[in-house]
N, C-alpha and C positions, 0 to 999 in steps of 0.2 A: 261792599263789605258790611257783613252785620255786628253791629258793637250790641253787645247784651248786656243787661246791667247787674252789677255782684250781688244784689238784695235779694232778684227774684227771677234770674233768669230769660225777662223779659227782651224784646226786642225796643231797640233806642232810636232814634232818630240825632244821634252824635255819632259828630263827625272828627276825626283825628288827624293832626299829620304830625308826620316826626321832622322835628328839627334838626337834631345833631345825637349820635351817640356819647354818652357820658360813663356810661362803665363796659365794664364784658368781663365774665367769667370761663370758664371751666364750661359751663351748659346752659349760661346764656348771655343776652345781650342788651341793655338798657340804655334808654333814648327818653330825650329831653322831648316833649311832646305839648303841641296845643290843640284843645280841643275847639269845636266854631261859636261854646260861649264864651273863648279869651280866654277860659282857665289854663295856665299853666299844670303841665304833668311829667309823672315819667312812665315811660312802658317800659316791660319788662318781656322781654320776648324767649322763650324757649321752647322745647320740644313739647308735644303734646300728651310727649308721654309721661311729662309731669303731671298730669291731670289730681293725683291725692295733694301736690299743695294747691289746687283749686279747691278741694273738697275742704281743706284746714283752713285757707284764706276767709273762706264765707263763715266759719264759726267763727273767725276771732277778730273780725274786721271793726267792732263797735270797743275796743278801748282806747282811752284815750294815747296809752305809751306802744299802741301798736300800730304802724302803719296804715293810713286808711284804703281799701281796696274798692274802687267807681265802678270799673266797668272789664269786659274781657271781650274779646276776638279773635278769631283764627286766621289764618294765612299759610299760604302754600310757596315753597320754593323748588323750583323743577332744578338738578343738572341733567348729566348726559342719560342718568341710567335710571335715577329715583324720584321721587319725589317726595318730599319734606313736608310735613304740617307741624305749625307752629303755636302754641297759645301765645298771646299779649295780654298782659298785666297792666290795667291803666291804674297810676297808683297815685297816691300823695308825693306830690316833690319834696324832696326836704334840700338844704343848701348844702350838706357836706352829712360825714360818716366821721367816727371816730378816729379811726387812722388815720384819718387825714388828719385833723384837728392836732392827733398825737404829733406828729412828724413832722405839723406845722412848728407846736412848739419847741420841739426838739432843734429842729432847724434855728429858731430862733434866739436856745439859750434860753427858755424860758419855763417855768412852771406852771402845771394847770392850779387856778386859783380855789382853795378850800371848799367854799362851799359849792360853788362849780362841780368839784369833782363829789361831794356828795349828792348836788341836784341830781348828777348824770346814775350816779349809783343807786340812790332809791329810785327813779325812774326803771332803772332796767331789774331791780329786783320788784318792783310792782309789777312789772309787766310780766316777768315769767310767774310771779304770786299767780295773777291770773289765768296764762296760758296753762299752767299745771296744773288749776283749778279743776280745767275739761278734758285734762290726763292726756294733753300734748306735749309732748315736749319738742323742745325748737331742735337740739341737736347738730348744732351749730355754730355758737354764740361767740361772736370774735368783733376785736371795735371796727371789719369791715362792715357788720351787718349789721351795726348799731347805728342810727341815723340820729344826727343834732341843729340847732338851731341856737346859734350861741347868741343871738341879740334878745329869748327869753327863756333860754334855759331848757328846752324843751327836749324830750329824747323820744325816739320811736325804733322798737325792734321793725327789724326787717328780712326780708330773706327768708321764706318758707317749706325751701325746694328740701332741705334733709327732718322737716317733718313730723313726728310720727306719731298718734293717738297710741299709746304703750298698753297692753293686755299682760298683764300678770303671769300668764302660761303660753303667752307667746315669742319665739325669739326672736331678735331683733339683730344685725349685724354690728361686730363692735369694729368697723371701719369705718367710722363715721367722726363727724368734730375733724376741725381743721390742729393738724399732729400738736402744737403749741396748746392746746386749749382742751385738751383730751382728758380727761377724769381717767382716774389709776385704776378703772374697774374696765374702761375700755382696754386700758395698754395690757391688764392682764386677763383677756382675751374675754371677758364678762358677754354672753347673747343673754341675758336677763338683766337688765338695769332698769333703773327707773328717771325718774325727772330729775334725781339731782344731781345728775353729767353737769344737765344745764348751769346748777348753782357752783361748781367749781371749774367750770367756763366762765362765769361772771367771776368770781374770785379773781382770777386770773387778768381778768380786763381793769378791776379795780385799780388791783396791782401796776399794770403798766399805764393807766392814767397818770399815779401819782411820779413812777420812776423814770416813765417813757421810754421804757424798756421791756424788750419782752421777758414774763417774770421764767419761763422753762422753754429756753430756745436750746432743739433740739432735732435732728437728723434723723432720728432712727427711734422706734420704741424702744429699745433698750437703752437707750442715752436717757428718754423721756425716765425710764424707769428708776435712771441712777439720779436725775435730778428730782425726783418727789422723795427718793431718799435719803438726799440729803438735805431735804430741806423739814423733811416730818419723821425722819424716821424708817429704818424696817417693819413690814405688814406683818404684823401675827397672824397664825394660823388661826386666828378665829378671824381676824380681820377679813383673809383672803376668803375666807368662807362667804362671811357677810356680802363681800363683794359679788360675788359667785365665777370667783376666779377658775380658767383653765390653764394655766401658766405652769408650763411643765419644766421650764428652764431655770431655776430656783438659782445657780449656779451663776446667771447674771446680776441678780440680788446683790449690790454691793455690800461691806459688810462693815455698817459705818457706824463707828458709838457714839459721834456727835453730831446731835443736830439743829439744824440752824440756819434762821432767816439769811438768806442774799444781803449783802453787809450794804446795798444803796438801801434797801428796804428800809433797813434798821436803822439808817441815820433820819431818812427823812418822814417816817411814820411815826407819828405819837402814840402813846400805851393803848389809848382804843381802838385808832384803825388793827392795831397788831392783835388787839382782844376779838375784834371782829373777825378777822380771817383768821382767827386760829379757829372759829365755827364754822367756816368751809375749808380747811383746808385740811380734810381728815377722813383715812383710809374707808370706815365704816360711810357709806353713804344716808344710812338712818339714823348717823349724830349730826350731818348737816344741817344747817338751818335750812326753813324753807322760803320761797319767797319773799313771803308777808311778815313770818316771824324777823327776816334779815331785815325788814321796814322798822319793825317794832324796836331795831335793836341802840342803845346809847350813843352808838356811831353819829345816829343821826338826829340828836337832840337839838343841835344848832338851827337848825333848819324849822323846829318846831317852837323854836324860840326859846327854851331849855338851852343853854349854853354854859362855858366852862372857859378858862385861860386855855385850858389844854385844845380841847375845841377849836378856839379860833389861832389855829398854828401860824398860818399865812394868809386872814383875811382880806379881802381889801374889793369890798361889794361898793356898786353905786346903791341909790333909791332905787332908781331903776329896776336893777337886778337881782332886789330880796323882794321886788312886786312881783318881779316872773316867778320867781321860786314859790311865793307864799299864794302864787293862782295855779301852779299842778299841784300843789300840796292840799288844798284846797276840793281838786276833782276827784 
């Protein structure tokens, strides 16, 4: 078996074996892995016909909030009639994923701790800052594919397989984004969108860090479509435009004069986080904030040492753990 390396396509002299599988999806299957210099890893194993997030993996594999990508290899699974090729992703282990984390605390009665959930929030809006940069968008963004390190605060996007380098004049399908985390330009059937699906996918995960709760848990598009409005409102027809809506079912629109935040939201969010997502959480995709600007924003002044009584709602950091924050802050 030849393991190539993600920099340069070369041939390695590393050698793999799998331990234990640790997740599996939908279209693939990822295993706890050591390689024979003792490095712990995980592989990521799917169909070969994933090959474009191969192509996306090697551009964006040098930041610091994105997953690191080592090495790749192929492999063949025969049954009775076909035979199967597989790419392996040998990647950065990280100790857990956001949902988990989420559901740990959930389970436990607990809340995720202030600046915590701000570390993990500018990390993932740095990271798509970047990734949009090179006019990828991830197209997926949910706290399964958010990876953490909670002993320094550390976050890293993950999960490549939905993709896509976006073209202005190219369409793109709007069955994409896991249904919970869907931007109102997909549900209303948009094949032109841009990168910032991604940034009201991350809204959405901000959201359920703080309530740990999914913020539009939802069956169907059309359910998706009655809880974005009532949470922002009915889409004007210019809105729908902006969107580049094809939604011909107007009739499902519910027809609601008041609108208004999820009432857990609204207890346990102070006026900034609420001033913050009211900048993504808004029909026209070009009033979104983008990335870097959602870095730049007041939200996140505690963490830069600018702070506020409102700010620290439910502090309660060690030394420790304003050194981890103040060393990504820092990169």
């Amino acid at each position: 078996m030849i393991i190539y390396s993600a920099k340069d396509d070369k041939e390695t002299d590393v050698v793999v074996e799998l331990l234990s599988e640790i997740g599996k999806g939908a279209f693939a299957k990822v295993f706890c892995a050591k390689l024979n210099n003792s490095k712990f890893v995980a592989v990521k194993q799917v169909s070969a016909s994933f090959m474009p997030e191969l192509e996306i993996m090697r551009k964006i594999a040098c930041h610091p909030n994105i997953r690191k990508f080592y090495y790749y290899y192929y492999t063949t699974k025969n049954n009775d009639t076909k035979i199967f090729r597989n790419i392996n992703f040998i990647l950065e282990l990280m100790p857990m994923d956001l949902l988990t984390y989420i559901r740990e605390l959930y389970a436990k009665g607990l809340q995720m701790k202030t600046l915590q959930l701000k570390a993990f929030a500018y990390q993932l809006f740095k990271s798509l800052g970047y990734l949009h940069s090179l006019n990828i968008c991830h197209r997926d963004i949910k706290p399964a594919n958010i990876l953490i390190r909670l002993e320094t605060y550390e976050l890293k996007l993950s999960d490549f397989g939905c993709a896509k380098e976006l073209s202005e004049n190219m369409p793109s399908t709007n069955y994409i984004c896991s249904r919970y985390y869907r931007a109102p330009e997909l549900v209303f059937g948009a094949t032109q969108y841009s990168n910032k699906i991604d940034i009201w996918s991350a809204g959405c995960c901000i959201v359920e860090m703080l309530t740990l709760d999914v913020l539009f848990l939802a069956d169907s598009n059309i359910e998706l479509i009655n809880q974005h409005v009532r949470m922002i409102g009915i889409p004007s027809q210019s809105e729908m435009n902006l969107m580049k809506a094809n939604f011909k079912n107007s009739a499902y629109i519910p027809k609601v004069s008041n609108k208004r935040w999820p009432k857990k939201l609204l207890i346990l969010a102070p006026p900034k986080l609420l001033e913050f997502l009211s900048m993504i959480f808004l029909y026209n995709p070009n009033k979104r904030m983008n990335g870097y600007e959602a870095c730049g924003h007041s939200f996140f002044n505690e963490l830069r040492g600018i702070d506020s009584d409102e700010d620290k709602w439910n502090s309660n950091l060690t030394e420790a753990e304003i050194t981890a924050i103040n060393t990504f802050l820092a990169i």
